[in-house]
Backbone as CSV, one residue per row, in Angstrom:
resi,resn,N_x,N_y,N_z,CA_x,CA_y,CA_z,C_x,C_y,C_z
1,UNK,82.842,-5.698,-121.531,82.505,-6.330,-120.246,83.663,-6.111,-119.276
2,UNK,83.220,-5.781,-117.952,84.173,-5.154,-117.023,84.525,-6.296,-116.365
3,UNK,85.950,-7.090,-116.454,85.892,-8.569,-115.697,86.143,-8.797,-114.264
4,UNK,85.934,-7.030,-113.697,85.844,-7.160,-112.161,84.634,-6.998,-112.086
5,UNK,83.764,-7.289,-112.612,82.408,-7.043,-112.207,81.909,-7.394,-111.042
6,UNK,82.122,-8.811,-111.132,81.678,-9.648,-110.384,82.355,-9.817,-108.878
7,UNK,83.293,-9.281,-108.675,84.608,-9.536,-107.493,84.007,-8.636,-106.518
8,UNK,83.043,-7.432,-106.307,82.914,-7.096,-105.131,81.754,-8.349,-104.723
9,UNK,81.064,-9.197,-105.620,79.850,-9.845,-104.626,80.168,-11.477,-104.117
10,UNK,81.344,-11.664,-104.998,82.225,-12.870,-104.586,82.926,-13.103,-103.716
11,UNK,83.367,-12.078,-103.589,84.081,-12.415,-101.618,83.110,-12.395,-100.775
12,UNK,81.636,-11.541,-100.626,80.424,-12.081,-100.038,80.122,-13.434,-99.648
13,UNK,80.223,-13.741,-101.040,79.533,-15.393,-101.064,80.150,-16.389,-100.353
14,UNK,81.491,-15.675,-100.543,82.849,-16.805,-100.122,82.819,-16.662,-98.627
15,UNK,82.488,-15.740,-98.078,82.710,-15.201,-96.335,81.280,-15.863,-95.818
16,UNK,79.750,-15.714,-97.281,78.483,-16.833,-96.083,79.031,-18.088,-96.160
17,UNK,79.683,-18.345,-97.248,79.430,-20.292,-96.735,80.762,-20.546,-96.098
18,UNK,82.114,-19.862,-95.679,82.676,-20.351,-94.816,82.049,-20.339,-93.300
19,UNK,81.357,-19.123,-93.450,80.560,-18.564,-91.956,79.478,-19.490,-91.888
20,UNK,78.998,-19.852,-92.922,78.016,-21.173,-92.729,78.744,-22.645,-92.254
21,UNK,79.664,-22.862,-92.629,80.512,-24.035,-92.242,81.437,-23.877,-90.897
22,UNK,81.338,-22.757,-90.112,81.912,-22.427,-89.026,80.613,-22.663,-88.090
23,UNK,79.519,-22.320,-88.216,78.188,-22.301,-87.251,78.238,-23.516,-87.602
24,UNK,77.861,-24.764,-88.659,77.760,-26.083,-88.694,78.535,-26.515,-87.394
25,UNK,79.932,-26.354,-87.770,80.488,-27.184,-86.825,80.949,-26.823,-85.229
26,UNK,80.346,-25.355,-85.077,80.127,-24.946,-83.645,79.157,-25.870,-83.075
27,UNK,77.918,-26.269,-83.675,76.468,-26.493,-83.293,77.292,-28.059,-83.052
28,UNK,78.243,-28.546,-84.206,77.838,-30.046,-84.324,78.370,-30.067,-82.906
29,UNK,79.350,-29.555,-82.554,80.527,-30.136,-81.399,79.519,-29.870,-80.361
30,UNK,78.345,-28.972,-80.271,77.665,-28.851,-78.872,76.774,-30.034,-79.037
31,UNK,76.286,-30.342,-80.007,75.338,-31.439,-80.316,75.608,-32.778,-79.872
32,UNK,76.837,-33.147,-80.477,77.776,-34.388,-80.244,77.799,-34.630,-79.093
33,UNK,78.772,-33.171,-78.288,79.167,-33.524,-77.066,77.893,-33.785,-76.062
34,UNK,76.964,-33.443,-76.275,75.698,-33.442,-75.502,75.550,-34.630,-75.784
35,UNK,74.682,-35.097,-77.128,74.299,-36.067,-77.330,74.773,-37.437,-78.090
36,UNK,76.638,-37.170,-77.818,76.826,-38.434,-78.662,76.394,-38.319,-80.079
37,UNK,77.638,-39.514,-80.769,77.401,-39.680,-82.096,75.861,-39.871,-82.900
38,UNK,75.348,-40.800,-81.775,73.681,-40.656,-82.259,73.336,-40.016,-82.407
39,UNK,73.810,-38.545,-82.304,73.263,-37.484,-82.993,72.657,-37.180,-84.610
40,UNK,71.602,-37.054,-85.180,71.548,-37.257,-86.363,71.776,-35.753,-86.981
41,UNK,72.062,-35.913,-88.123,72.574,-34.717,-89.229,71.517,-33.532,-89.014
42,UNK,70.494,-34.287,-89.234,69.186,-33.463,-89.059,68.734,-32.402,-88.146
43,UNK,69.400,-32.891,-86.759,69.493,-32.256,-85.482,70.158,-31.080,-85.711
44,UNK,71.822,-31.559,-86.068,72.853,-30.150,-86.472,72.387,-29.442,-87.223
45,UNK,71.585,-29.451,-88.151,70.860,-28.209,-88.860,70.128,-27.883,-88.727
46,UNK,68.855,-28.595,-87.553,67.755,-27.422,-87.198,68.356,-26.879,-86.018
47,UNK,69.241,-26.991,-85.107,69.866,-26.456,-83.971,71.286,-25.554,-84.516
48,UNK,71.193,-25.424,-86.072,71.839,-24.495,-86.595,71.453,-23.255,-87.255
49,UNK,70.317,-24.233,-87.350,69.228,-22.936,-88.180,68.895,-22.628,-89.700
50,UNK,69.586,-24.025,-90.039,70.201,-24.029,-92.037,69.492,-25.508,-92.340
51,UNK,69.038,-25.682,-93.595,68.640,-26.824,-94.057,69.235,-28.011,-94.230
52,UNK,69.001,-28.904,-94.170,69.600,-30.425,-94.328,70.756,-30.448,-95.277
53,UNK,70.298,-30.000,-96.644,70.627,-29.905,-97.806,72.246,-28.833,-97.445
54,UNK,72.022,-27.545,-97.077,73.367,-26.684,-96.666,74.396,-27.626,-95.843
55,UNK,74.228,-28.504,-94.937,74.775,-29.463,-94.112,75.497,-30.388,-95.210
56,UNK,74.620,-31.082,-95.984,75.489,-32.087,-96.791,76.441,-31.270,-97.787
57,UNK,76.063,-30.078,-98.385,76.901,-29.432,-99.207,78.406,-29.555,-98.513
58,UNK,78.277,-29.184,-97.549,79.534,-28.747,-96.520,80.150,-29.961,-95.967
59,UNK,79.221,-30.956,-95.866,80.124,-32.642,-95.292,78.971,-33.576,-95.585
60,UNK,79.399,-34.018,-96.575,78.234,-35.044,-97.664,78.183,-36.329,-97.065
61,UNK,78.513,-36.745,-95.378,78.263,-37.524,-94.933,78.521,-37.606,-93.198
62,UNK,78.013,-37.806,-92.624,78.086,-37.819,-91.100,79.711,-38.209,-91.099
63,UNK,80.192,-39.051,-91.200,81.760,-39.681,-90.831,82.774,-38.347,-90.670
64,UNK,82.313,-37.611,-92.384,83.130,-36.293,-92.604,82.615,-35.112,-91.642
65,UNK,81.402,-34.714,-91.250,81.273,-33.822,-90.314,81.954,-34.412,-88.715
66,UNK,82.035,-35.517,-88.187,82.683,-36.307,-87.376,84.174,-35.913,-87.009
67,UNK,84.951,-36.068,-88.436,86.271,-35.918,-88.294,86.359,-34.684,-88.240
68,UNK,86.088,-33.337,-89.013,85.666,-32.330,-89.213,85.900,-31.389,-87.361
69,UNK,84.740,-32.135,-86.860,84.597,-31.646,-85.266,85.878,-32.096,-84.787
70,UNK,85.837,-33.460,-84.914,87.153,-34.147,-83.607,88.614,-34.211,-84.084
71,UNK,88.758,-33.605,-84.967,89.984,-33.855,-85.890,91.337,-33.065,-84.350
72,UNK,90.706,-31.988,-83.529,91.659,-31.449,-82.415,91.875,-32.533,-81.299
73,UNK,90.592,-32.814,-80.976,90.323,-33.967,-80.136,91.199,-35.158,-80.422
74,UNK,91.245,-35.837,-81.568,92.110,-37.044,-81.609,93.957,-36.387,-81.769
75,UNK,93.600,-34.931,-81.978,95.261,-34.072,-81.552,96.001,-34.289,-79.749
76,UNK,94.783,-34.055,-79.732,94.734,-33.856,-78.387,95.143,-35.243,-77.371
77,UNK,94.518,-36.133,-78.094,94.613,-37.435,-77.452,96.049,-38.242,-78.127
78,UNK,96.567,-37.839,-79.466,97.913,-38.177,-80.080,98.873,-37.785,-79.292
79,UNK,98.372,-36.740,-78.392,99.566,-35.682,-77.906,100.155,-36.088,-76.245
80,UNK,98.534,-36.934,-76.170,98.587,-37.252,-74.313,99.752,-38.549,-74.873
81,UNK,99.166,-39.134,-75.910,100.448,-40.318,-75.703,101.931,-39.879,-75.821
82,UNK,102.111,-38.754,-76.447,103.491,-38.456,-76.760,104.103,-37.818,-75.334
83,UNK,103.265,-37.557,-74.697,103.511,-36.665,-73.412,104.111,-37.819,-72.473
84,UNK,102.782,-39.094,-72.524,103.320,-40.535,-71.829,104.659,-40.810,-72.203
85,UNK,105.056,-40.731,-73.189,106.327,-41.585,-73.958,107.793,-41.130,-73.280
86,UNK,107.061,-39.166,-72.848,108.358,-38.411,-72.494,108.335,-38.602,-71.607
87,UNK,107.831,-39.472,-70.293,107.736,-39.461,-68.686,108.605,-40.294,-68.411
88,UNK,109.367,-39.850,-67.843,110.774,-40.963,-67.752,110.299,-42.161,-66.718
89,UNK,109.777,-42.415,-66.205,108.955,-43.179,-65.493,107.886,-44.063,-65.945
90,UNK,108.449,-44.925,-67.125,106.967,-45.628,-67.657,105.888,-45.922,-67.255
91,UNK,105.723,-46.449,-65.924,104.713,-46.868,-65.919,103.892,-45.699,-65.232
92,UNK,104.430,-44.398,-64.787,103.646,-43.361,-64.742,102.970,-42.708,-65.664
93,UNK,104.019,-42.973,-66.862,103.367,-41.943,-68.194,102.517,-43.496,-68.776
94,UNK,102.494,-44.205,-68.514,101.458,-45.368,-68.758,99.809,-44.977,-68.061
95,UNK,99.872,-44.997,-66.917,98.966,-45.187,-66.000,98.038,-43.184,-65.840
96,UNK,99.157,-42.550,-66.211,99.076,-40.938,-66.634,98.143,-40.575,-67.961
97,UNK,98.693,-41.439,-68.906,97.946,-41.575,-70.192,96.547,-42.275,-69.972
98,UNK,96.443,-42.843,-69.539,95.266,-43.725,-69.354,94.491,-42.872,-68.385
99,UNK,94.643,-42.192,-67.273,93.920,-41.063,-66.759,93.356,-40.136,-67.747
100,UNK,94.317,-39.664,-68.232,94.383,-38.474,-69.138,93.628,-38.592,-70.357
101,UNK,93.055,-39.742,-70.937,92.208,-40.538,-72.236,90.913,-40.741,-71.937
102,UNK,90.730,-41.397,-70.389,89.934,-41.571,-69.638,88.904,-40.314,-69.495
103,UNK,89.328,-39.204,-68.898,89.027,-37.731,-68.455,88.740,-37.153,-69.978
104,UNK,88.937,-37.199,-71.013,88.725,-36.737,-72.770,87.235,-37.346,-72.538
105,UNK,87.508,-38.458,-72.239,85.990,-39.100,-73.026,84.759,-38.697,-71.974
106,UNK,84.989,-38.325,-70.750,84.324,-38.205,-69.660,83.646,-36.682,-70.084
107,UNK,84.377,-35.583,-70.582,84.522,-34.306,-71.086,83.758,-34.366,-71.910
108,UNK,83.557,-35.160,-72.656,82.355,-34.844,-74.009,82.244,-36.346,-74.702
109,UNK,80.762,-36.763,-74.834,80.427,-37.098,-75.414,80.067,-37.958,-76.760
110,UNK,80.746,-36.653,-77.372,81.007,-37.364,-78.871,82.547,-37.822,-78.816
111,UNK,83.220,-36.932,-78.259,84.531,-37.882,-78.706,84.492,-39.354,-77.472
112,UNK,83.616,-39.250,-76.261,83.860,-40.900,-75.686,83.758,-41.840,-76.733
113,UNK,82.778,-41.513,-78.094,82.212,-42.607,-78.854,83.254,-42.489,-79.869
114,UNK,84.192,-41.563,-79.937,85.082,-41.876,-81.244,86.717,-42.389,-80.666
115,UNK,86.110,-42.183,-79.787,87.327,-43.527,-79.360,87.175,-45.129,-79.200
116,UNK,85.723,-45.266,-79.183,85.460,-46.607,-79.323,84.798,-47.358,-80.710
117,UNK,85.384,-46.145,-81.803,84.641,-46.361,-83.331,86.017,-46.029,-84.035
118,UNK,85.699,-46.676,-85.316,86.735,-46.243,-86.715,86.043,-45.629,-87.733
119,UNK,86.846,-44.804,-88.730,86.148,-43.977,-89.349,86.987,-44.356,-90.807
120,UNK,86.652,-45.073,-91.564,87.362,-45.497,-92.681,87.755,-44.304,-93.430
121,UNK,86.632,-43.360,-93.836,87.428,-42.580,-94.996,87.735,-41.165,-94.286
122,UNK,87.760,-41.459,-92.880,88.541,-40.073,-92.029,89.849,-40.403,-92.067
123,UNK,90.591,-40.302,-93.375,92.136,-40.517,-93.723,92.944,-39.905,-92.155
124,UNK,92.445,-38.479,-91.907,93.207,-37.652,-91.276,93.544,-38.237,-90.031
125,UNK,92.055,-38.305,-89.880,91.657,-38.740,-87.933,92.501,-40.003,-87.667
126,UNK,92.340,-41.114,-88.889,92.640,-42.394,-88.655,93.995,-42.451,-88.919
127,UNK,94.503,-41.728,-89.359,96.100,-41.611,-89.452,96.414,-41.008,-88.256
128,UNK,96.061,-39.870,-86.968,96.582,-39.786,-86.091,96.435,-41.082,-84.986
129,UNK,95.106,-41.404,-85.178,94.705,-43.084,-83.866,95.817,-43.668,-84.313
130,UNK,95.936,-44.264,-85.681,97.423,-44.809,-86.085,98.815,-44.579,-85.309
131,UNK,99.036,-43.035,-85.472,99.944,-42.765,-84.760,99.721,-42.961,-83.280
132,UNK,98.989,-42.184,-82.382,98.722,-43.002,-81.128,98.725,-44.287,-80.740
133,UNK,98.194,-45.185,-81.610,98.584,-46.232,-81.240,99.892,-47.285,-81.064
134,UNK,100.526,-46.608,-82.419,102.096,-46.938,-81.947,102.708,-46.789,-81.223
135,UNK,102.292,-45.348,-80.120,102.945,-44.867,-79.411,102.508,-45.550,-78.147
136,UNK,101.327,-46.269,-77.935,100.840,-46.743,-76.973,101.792,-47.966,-76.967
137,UNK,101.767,-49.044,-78.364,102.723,-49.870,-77.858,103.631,-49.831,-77.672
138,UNK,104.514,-49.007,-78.004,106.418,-48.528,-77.679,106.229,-48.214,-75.668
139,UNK,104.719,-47.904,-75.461,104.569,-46.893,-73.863,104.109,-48.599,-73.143
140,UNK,103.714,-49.449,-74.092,103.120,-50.594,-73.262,104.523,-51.519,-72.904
141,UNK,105.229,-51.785,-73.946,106.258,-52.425,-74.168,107.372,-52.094,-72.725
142,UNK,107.546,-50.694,-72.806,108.423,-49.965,-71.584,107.545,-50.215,-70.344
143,UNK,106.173,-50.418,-69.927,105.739,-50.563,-68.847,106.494,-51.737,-68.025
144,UNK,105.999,-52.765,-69.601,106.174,-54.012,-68.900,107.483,-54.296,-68.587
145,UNK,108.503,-53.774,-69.100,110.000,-53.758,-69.337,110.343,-53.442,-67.423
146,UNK,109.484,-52.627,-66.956,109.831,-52.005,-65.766,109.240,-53.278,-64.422
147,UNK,108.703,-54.347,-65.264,107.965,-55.092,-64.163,106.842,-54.689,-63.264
148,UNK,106.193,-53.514,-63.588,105.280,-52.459,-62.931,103.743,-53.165,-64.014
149,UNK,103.858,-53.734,-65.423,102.625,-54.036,-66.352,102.383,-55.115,-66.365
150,UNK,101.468,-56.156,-66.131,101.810,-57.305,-66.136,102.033,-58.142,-67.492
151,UNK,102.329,-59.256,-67.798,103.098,-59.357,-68.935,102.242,-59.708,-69.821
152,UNK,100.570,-60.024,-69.617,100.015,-60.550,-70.848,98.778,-59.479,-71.211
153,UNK,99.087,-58.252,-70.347,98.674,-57.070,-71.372,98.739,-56.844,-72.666
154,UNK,97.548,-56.846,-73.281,97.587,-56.639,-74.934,97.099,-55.129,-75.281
155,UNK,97.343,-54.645,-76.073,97.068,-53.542,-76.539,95.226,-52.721,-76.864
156,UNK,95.213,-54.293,-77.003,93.089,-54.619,-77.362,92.617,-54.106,-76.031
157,UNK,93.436,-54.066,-74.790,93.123,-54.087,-73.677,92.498,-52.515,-73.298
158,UNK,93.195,-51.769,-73.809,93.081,-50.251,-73.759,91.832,-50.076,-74.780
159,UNK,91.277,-50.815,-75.957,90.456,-50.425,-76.346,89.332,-50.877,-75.478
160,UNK,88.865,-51.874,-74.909,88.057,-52.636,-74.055,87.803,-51.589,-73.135
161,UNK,89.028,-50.871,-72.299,88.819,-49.814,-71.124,88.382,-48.834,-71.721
162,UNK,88.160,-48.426,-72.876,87.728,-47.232,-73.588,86.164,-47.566,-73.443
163,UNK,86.101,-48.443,-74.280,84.388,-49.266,-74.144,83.703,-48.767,-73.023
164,UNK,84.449,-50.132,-71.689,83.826,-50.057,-70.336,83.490,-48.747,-69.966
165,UNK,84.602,-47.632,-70.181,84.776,-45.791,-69.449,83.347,-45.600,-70.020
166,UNK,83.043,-45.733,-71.519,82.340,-45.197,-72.099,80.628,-45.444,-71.929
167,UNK,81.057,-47.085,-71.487,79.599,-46.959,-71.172,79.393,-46.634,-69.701
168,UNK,80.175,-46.162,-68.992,80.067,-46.114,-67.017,79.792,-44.756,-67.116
169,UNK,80.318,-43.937,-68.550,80.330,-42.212,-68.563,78.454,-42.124,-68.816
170,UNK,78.051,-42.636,-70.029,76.772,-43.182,-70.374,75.917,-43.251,-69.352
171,UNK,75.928,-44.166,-68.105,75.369,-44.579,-67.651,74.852,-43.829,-66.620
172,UNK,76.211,-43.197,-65.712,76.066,-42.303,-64.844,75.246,-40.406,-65.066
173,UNK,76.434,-40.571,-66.160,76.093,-39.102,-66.729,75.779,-38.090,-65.877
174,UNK,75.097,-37.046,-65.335,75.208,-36.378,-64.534,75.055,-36.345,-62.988
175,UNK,74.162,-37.506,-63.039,74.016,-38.239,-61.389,75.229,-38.763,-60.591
176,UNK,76.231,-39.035,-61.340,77.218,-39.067,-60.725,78.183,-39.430,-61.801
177,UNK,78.811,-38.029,-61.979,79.812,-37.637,-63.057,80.741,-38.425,-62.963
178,UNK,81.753,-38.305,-61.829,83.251,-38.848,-61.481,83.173,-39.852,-61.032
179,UNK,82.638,-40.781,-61.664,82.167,-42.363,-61.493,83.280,-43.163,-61.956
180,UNK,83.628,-42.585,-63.533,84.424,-43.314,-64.642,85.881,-43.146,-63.612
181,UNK,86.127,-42.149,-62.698,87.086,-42.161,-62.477,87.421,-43.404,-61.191
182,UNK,86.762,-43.973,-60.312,86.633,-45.356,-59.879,87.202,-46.510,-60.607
183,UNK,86.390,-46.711,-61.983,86.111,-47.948,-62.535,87.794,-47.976,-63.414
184,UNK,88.259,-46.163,-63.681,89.452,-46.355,-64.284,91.059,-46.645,-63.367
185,UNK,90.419,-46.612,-61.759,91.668,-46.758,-60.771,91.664,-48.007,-60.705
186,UNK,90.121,-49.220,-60.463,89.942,-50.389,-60.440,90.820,-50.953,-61.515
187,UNK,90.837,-50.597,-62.748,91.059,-51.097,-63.934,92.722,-50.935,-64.146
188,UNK,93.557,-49.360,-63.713,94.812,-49.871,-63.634,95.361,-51.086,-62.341
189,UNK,94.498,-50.898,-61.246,95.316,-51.819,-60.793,94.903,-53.097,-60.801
190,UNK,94.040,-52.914,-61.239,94.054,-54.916,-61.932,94.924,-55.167,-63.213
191,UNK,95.838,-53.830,-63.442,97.238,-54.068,-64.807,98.050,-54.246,-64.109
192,UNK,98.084,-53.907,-63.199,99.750,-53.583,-61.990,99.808,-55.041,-61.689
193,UNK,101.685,-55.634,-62.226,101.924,-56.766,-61.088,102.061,-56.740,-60.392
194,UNK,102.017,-57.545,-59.558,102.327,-59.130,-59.840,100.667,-58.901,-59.902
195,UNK,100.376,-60.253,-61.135,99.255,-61.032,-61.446,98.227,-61.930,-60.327
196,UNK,97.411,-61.887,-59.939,96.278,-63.336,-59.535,95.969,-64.008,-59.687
197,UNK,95.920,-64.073,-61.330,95.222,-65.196,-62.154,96.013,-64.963,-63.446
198,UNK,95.679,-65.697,-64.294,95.730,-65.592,-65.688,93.978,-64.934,-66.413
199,UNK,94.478,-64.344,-67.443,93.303,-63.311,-68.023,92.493,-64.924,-69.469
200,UNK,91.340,-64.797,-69.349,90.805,-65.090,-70.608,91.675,-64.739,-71.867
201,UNK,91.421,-65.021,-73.195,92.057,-64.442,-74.351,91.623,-63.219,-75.012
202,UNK,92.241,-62.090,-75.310,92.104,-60.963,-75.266,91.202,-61.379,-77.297
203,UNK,90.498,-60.194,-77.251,90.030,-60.602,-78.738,90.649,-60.305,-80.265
204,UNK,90.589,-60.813,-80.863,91.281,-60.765,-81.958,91.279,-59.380,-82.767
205,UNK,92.564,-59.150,-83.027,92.178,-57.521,-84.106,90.990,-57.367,-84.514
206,UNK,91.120,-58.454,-86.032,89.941,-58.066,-87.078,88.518,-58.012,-86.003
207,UNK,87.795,-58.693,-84.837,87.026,-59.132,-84.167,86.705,-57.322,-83.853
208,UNK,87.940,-56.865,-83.034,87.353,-55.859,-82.214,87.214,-54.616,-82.959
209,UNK,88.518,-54.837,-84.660,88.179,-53.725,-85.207,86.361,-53.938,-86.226
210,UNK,86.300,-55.149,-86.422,84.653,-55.245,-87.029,83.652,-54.367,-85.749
211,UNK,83.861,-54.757,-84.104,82.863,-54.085,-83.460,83.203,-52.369,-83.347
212,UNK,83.842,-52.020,-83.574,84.564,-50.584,-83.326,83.835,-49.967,-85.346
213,UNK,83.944,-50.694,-86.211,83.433,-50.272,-87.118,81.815,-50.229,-87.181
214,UNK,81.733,-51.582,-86.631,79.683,-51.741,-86.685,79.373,-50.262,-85.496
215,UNK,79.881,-49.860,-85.034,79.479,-48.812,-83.892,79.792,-47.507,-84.332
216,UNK,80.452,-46.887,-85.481,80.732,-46.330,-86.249,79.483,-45.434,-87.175
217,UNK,79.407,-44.148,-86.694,78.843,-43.361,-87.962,78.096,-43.931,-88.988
218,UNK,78.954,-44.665,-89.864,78.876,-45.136,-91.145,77.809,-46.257,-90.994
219,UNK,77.451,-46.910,-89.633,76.458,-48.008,-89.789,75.175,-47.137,-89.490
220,UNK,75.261,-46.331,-89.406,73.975,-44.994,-88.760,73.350,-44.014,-90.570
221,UNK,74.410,-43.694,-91.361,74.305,-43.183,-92.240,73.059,-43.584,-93.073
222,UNK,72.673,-44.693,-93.370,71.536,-45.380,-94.091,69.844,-44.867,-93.544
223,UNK,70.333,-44.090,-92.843,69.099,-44.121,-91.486,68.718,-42.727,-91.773
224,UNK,69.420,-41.770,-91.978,69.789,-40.051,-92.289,68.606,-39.853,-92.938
225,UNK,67.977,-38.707,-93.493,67.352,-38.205,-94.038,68.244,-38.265,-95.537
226,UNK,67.437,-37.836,-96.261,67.840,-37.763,-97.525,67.910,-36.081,-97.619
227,UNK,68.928,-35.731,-98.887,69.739,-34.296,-98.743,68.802,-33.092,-99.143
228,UNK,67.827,-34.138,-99.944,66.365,-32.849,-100.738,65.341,-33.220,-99.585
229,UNK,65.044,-33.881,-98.249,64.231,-34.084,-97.964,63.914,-32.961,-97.094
């Protein structure tokens, strides 16, 4: 038995299903970005042209095709904060970042909704938001330091403006695109001191990370087709 037998039809095989897992996640990112996370699995593979079943082989659950697509995207958005951090001017690279996060989610779709969701077993993804987010509070901390933030800014606060962007991006959508960018000038300068009032109480971690999870992929998954169906 010749034990290269087999080696000219194996690098074949190996070149369709990476090339199959490259068209998956071309299609998903046009899918997403069009239609948001509500996008179902089902969609990405008849607008790919491959069966349900080839889809789960390749990401055995919506969350993982998710991170999969946005894994640059939440690069991208790790990177706007690090960019904030270097602006010697806090409350520019504050108010810069928050443009700049703002305009991501306005851009597409699927990532507006994965900024306002968690993805438990997207180790990767959720380890960079991690990192972004530290960096947001070291960038919040220096705002306020400058007397430019007002002082009972919480961090929950930026997720809330993610929300609001997301549903004003939603709402408007092509009738009037550069809408979000209004509601996000309204929104820094109702951060800018001096204060008017005192704010309600901002909501509790576990509170906003339970709604950021219930909105999440993973509460959609139960709903999917099944992988032989």
């Amino acid at each position: 038995m010749n034990p290269g037998a087999q080696h000219p039809d194996a690098q074949p095989l190996r070149s369709d299903v990476e090339r199959n897992r490259g068209r998956i996640l071309a299609t998903a990112r046009t899918v997403f970005g069009r239609d948001g996370l509500g996008a179902s699995m089902a969609s990405v593979a008849r607008e790919t042209g491959v069966g349900i079943a080839t889809v789960f082989r390749h990401f055995p659950t919506k969350e993982a095709l998710v991170a999969a697509v946005f894994s640059d995207r939440m690069d991208a958005y790790a990177d706007a904060v690090a960019t904030a951090l270097d602006d010697p001017d806090p409350w520019h690279g504050f108010t810069g970042y928050i443009e700049a996060a703002c305009a991501m989610q306005a851009a597409d779709n699927g990532f507006a909704d994965v900024l306002t969701m968690t993805f438990p077993t997207a180790k990767a993804m959720e380890k960079r938001r991690s990192e972004a987010y530290e960096g947001m509070v070291q960038l919040i901390g220096r705002a306020k330091a400058t007397g430019r933030l007002r002082d009972d800014f919480d961090p929950s606060d930026l997720v809330l403006l993610h929300m609001a962007n997301l549903g004003v991006v939603n709402a408007c959508g092509d009738a009037a695109p550069d809408a979000w960018r209004r509601v996000v000038a309204l929104m820094i300068q109702s951060f800018e001191a001096p204060v008017r009032g005192p704010l309600p109480a901002s909501p509790e971690h576990d509170a906003l990370y339970k709604a950021m999870l219930r909105a999440s992929p993973a509460g959609v998954t139960a709903q999917e087709p099944e992988q032989n169906s």
